[in-house]
N, C-alpha and C positions, 0 to 999 in steps of 0.2 A: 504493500500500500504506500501510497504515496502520503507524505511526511506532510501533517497541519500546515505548517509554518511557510513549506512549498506549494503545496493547494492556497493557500492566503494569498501570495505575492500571482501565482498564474491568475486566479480568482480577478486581482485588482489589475492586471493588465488586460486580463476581456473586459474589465467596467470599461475599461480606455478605451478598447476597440472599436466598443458597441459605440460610444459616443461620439467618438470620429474625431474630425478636426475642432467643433464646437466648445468638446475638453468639458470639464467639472468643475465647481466652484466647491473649494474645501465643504463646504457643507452639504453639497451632494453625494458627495465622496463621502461623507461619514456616515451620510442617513441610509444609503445603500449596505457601507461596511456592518450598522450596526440590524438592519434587516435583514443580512445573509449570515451573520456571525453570532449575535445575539448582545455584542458587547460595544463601548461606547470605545468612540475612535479619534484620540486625539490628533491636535497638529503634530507634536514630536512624531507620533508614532509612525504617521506618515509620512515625517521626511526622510525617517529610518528607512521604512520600507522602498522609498523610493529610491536609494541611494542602494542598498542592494539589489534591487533588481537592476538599477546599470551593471553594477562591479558581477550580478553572475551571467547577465543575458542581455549585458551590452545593451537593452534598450532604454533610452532617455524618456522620463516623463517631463515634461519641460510645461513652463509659464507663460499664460499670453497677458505681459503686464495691462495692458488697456483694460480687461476686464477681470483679471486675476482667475483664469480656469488654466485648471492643467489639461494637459494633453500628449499626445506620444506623438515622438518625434518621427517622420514619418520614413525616412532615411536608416534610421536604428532599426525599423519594422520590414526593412528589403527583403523581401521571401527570397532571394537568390543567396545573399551573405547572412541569412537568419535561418537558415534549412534546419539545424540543428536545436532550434527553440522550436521553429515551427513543429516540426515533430514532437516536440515533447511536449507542446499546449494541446498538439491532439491527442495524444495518449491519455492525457492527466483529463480533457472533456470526456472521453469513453468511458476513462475510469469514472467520472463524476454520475455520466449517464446511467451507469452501472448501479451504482448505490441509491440514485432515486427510481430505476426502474423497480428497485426490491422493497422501495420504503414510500416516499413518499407518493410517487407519482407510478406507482406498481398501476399494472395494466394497460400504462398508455404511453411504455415506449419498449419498445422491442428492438434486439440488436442480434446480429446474425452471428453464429457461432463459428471459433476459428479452429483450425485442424489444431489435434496436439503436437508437441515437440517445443512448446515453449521453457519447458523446464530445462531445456540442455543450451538454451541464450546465456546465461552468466556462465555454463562451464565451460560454455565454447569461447566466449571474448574472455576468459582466463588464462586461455590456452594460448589467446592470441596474444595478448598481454604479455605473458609468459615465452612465446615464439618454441611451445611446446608440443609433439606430435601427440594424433588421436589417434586411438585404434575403437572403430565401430564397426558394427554388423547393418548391414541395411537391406531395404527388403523393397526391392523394385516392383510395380504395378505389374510387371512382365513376369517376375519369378515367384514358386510357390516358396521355397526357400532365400532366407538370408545369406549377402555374401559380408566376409570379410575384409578391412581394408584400412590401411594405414593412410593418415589423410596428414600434411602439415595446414590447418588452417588459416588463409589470409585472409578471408576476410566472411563476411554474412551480410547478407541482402534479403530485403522484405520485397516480394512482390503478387499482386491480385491477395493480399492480407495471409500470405504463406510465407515463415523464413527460410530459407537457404543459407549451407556452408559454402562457400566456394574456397576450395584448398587443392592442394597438390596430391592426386593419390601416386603411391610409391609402386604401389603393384598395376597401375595403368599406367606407368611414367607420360601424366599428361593431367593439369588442371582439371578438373572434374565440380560439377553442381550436388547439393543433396538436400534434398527435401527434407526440411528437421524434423516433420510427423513422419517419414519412413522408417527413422534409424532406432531400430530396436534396441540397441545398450550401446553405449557411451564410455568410454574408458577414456582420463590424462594419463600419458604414459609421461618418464624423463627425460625422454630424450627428446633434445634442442633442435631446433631447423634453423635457418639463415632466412628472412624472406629476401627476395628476389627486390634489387637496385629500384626504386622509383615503383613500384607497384601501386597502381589505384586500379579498384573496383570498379569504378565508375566509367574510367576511358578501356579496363576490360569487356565491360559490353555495351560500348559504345558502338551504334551500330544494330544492337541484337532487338531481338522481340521476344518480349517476357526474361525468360531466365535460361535459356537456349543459348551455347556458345553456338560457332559459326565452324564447321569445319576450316579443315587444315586447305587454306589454299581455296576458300571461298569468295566471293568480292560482295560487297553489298549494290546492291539493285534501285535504280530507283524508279518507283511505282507511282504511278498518274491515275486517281482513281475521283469521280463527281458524284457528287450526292445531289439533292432536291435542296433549294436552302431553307425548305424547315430542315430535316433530317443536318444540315451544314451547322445550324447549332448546337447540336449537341458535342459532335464531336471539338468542335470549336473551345469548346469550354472542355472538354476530355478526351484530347487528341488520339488516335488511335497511336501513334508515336512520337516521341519526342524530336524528331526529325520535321516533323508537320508541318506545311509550307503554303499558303493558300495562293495559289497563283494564276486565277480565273474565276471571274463572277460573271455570268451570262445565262441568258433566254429562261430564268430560273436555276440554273445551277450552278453551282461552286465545286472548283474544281481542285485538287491539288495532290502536293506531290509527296515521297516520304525514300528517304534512303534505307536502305534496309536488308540485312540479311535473312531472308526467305523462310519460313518455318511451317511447318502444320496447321500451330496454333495462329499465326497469323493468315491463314488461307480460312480456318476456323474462323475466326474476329472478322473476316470479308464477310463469310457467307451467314454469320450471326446478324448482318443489316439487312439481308434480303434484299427485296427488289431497290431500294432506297441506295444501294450504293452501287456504282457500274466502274469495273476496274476497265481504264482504258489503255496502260501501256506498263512493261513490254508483251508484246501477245502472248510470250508462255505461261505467263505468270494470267491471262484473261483464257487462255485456254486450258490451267490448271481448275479455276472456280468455276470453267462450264464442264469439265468431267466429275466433278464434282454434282453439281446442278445435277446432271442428268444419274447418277447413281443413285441419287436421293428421290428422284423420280419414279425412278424403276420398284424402290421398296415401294411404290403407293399406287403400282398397277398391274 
């Protein structure tokens, strides 16, 4: 569970949010503190508070003298150099959502269940910490039995609300993904690894779709695909990739483009919009989603 005193400080940074640039006059600020908290909320304590939350999360609550409301600074709040709060103000709201869907506000919010494997997150960034190998058992969708495998982990990645290891296995000498609800037991071994010069995560599947590396000696493609522009807003606000490029608005539709290493699941993610999305180029990749089209026909005649 997340620590009072840390729910208090996220708690008074969404008051900031929700307020926007308009800001709070200390006495908004306290009549809300003492309606969510139960207790009365001095100046001091709030210039405390306010002074720790720069020094852990870097974000400024700052003063507009003309009318004396505070407000966040909007620069300190950059979702690009704040990734690392931002994640953590959504964990700590889920966690929040969680305890009033059980108590107060039981029956009127509901939240979708995530796979297990969350218990092996602190022993895995232990390990990493540590720069210590793991020996687990894992148990593929494909196999009735568990294999074993000695893994050095670099790193873990959250994606579609699943973690993943990504680490070195020693017996496929070759970077390898692992689904943390697959892996049946968990072992720290002592023995040390080296990670590899400059290593990030992030320029690893740079390029990928989902959690799919790219074979050995693959190129990324890049894919021309129009939607309808209703159907152009959704994705718009929840890009099918991070690559997402709009680069055509005509006779009703919006067109655009995406680099991309080629996968199942995203041939999947095309034909989950049905007729509302039309892949226009390169042909193999529009003549993959019509053999598809038509297989799925065939079960329904």
């Amino acid at each position: 569970m997340v620590s009072e005193l840390l729910q208090k400080y996220l708690w008074l940074i969404q008051v900031f949010m929700r307020a926007g640039y308009r800001g709070l006059t200390l006495e908004e600020i306290s009549d809300r503190w003492e309606n969510r908290w139960g207790e009365k909320y001095v100046r001091r304590s709030f210039f405390n508070h306010r002074n720790i939350i720069y020094e852990i999360f870097g974000i400024r609550i700052s003063c507009r003298r003309s009318d004396n409301c505070y407000y966040l600074d909007a620069e300190s709040m950059d979702q690009d150099s704040n990734s690392s709060f931002r994640w953590m103000l959504d964990s700590v709201t889920m966690n929040s959502l969680a305890e009033l869907r059980d108590g107060q506000l039981k029956g009127r919010i509901t939240l979708e269940s995530v796979p297990a494997g969350r218990d092996n997150l602190s022993t895995i960034a232990g390990a990493m910490q540590d720069n210590v190998k793991l020996k687990l058992a894992y148990l593929k969708y494909t196999s009735k039995e568990s294999s074993n495998y000695t893994i050095r982990p670099y790193a873990l990645k959250e994606n579609a609300r699943r973690w993943y290891l990504v680490g070195y296995c020693e017996e496929r000498s070759q970077v390898r993904v692992y689904a943390l609800d697959r892996i049946v037991s968990l072992e720290v071994t002592g023995a040390r690894f080296k990670m590899p010069v400059n290593f990030d995560v992030d320029r690893l599947f740079a390029g990928c779709f989902g959690v799919y590396l790219p074979d050995e000696g693959a190129r990324c493609v890049r894919i021309v695909f129009r939607m309808t522009e209703q159907e152009a807003k959704y994705v718009a606000d929840l890009p099918i990739h991070e690559s997402q490029k709009e680069i055509e608005r005509k006779d009703g539709f919006v067109t655009y483009e995406i680099m991309v290493y080629p996968n199942k699941n995203l041939m999947m993610e095309f034909l989950s919009r049905g007729e509302s999305l039309e892949i226009l180029e390169p042909a193999e990749i529009r003549d993959q989603i019509k053999e598809e089209i038509k297989k799925t026909i065939q079960l329904y005649e």
